[in-house]
C-alpha positions in Angstrom: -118.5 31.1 86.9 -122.3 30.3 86.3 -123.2 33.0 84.2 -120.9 30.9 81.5 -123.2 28.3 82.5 -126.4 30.6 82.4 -125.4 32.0 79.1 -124.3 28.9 77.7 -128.2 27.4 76.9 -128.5 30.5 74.6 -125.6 28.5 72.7 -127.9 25.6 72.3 -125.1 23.4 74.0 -128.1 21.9 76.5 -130.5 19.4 75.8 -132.1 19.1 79.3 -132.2 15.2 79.5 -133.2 14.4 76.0 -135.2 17.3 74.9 -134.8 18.6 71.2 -132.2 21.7 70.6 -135.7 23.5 69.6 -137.7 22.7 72.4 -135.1 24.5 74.3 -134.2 26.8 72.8 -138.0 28.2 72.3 -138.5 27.7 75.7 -135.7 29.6 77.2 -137.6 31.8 79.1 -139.1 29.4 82.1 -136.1 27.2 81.4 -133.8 29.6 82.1 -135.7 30.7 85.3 -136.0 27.3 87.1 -132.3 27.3 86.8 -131.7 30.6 88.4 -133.9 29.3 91.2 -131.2 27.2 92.2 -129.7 30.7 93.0 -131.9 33.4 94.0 -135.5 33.4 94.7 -136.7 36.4 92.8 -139.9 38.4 93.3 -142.5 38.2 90.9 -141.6 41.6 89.3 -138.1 40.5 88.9 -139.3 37.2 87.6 -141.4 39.1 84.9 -138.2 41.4 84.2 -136.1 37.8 84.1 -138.0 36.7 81.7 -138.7 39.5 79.6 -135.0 40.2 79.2 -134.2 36.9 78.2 -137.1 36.5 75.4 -135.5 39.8 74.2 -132.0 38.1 73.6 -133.3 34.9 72.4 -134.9 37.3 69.7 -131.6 39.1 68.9 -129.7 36.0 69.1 -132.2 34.2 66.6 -132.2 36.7 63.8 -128.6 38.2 64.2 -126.4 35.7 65.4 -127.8 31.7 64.1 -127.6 33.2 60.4 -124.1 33.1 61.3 -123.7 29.7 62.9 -125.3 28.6 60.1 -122.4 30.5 57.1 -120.0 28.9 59.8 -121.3 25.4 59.7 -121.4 25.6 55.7 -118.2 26.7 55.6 -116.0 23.9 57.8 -118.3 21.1 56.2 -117.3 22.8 52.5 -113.3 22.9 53.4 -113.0 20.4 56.5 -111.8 17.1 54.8 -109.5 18.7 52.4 -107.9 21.5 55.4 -104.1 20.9 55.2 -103.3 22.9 58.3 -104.0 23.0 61.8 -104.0 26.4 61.9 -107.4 26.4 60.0 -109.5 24.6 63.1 -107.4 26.8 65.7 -108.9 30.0 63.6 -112.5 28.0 63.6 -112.4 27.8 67.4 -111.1 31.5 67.7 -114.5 32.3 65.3 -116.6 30.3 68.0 -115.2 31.9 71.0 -116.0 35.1 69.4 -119.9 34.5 68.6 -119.5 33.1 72.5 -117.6 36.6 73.3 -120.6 38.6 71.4 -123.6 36.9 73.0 -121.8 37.8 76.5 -121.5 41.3 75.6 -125.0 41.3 74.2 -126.0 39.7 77.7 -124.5 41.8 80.3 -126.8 44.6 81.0 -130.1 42.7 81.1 -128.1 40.9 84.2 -126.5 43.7 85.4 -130.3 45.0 85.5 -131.4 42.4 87.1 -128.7 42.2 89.6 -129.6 45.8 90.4 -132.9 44.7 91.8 -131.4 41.9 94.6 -132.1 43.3 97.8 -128.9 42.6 99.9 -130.5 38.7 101.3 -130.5 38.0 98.1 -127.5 39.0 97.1 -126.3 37.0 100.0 -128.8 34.1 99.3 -126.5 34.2 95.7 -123.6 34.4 96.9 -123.9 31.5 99.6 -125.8 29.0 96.9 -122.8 29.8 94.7 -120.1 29.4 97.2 -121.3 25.7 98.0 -121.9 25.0 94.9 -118.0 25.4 94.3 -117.2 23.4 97.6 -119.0 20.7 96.3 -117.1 20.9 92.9 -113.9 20.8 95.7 -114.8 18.2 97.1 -115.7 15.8 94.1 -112.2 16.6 92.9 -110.2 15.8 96.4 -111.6 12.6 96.1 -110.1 12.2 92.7 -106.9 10.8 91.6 -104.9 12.2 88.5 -105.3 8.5 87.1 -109.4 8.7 87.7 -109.1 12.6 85.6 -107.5 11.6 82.9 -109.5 8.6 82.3 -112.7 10.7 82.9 -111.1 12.9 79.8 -110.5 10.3 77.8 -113.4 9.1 78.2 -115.0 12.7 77.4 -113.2 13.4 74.5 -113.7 10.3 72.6 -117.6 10.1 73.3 -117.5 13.8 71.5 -115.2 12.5 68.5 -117.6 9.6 68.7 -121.1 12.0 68.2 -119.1 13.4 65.4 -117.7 10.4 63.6 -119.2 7.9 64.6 -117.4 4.6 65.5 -113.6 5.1 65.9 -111.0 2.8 64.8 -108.6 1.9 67.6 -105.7 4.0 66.0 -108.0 7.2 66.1 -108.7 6.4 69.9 -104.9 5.8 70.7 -104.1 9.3 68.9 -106.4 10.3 71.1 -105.1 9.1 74.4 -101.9 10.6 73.6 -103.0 13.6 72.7 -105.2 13.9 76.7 -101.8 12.0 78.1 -99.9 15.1 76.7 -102.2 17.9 78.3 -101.2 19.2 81.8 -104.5 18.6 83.8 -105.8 22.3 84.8 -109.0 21.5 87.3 -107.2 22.8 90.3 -106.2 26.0 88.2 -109.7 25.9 87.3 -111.4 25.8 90.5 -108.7 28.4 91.9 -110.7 30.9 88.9 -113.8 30.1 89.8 -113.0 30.7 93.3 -110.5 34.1 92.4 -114.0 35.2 89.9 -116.0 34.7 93.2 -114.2 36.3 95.7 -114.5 39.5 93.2 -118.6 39.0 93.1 -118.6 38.7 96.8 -117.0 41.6 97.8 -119.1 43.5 95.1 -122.3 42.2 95.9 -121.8 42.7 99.6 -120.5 46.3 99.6 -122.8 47.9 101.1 -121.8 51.8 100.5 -121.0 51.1 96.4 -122.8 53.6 94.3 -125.2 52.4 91.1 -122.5 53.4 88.9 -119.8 51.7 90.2 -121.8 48.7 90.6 -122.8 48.5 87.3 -118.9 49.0 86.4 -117.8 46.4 88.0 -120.1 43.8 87.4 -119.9 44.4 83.7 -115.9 43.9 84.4 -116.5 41.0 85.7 -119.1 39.4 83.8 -117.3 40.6 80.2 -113.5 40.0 81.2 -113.0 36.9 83.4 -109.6 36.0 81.9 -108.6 38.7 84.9 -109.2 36.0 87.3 -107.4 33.3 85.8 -103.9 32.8 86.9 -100.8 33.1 83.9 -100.1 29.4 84.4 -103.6 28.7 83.1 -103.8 30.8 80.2 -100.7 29.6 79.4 -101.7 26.0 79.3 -105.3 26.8 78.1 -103.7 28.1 74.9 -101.3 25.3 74.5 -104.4 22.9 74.5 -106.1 24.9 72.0 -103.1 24.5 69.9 -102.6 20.8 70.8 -106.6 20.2 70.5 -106.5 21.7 66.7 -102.8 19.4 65.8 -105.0 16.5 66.9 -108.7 17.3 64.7 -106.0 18.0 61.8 -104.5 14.3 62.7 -107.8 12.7 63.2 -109.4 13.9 59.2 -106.5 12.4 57.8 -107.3 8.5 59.2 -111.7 9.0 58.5 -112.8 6.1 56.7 -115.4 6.9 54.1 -118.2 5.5 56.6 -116.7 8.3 59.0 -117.0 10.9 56.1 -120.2 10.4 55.7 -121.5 10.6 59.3 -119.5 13.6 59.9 -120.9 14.9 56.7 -124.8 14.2 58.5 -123.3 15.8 61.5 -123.0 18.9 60.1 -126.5 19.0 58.1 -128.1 18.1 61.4 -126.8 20.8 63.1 -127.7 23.1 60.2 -130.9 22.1 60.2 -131.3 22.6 64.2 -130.0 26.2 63.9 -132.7 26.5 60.7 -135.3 25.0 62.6 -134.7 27.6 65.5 -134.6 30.8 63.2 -137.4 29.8 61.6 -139.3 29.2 64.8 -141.6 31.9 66.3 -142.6 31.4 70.2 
């Protein structure tokens, strides 16, 4: 759904073609807008609202919630070569997804606000721009083969271990391999959410005789709880990959060479200093 995508830049997980985690960051607020152009054209009262709302989060999120990316950081560089169980990086991710779950929370009524002030072509003008969006994402993967996705994972995967590492050894890249080989691919189950989350924004956004209340209701449901949407097939193998994702970090410590140490070790300051850099950043 986009607003994981909308949300997402508050995460610091874009870097707009180059640009600096900062630069982003501190300029959320027209960044942010241009994106939900591709959208909606908004007024310029709801473009000032838009905007307002989101400087308003980025301040929350800068003084409540990077401290605490930051104690995180610390933490998994302090105790990350010496972890003995995969358990540990499965409870890391679980303390990610729930900084991820809080900034959502923290999010939803400045867009359920906003969503409030769509006249209905707008609404519609959303709701078609997000629809072929999705088709396109359809289409792309019709023309894909199972061979051509799991190569495109591979490739994914290692580039990331890669940023973190650095220069893999070919036993850390066949570990690797085997761990994507032994994931059951899930785009199809993911498209089928996306489409399933959709459906559920359509028929809300398109109901003409729904009162304020209920609208607000449901669009908080369905911004705050999109598991709903996804089938029991894909949570199922969504947590089984979290699960084989953390056996495979665990497996991948144990084989750094000291070279890969030490650039995982730079990893982590960088990032620390990013997330400094940001709370320490006015504008």
């Amino acid at each position: 759904m986009t607003y994981r995508k909308f949300l997402i830049i508050w995460l610091c997980l874009l870097s707009l073609g180059g640009c600096s985690t900062t630069f982003v960051y501190n300029n959320l607020p027209w960044l942010s807008h241009y994106w939900l152009n591709d959208y909606v054209d908004l007024n310029k009262q709801q473009t000032q609202q838009f905007k307002n709302e989101i400087e308003k989060l980025r301040t929350w999120h800068r003084t409540e919630e990077l401290p605490k990316y930051q104690q995180q950081l610390a933490l998994i560089k302090q105790t990350v070569l010496t972890t003995s169980e995969p358990s540990q990086f499965l409870m890391w991710r679980q303390q990610t997804e729930a900084f991820w779950q809080t900034l959502v929370e923290q999010a939803k009524d400045p867009l359920v606000e906003l969503a409030l002030t769509l006249s209905f072509e707008q609404k519609q003008q959303f709701i078609e721009n997000l629809t072929n969006k999705i088709n396109q994402q359809v289409k792309v993967l019709d023309k894909k083969s199972d061979a051509d996705l799991i190569e495109e994972r591979v490739e994914r995967v290692t580039d990331n271990f890669n940023d973190w590492l650095g220069k893999l050894t070919s036993e850390q890249k066949s570990l690797i391999k085997q761990n994507v080989l032994a994931t059951q691919l899930k785009q199809n189950l993911w498209l089928d959410y996306k489409q399933q989350r959709l459906a559920a924004l359509t028929k809300l956004f398109l109901q003409p005789t729904i009162n304020e209340t209920q609208f607000r209701l449901r669009l908080t449901d369905i911004i705050i709880n999109p598991d709903q949407f996804k089938s029991e097939q894909l949570l199922a193998l969504s947590a089984r990959d979290k699960q084989q994702n953390a056996a495979l970090q665990h497996t991948l410590i144990s084989t750094l060479t000291k070279k890969q140490q030490q650039h995982l070790m730079k990893e982590f300051d960088k990032w620390y200093k990013d997330i400094e850099s940001i709370a320490n950043e006015q504008g």
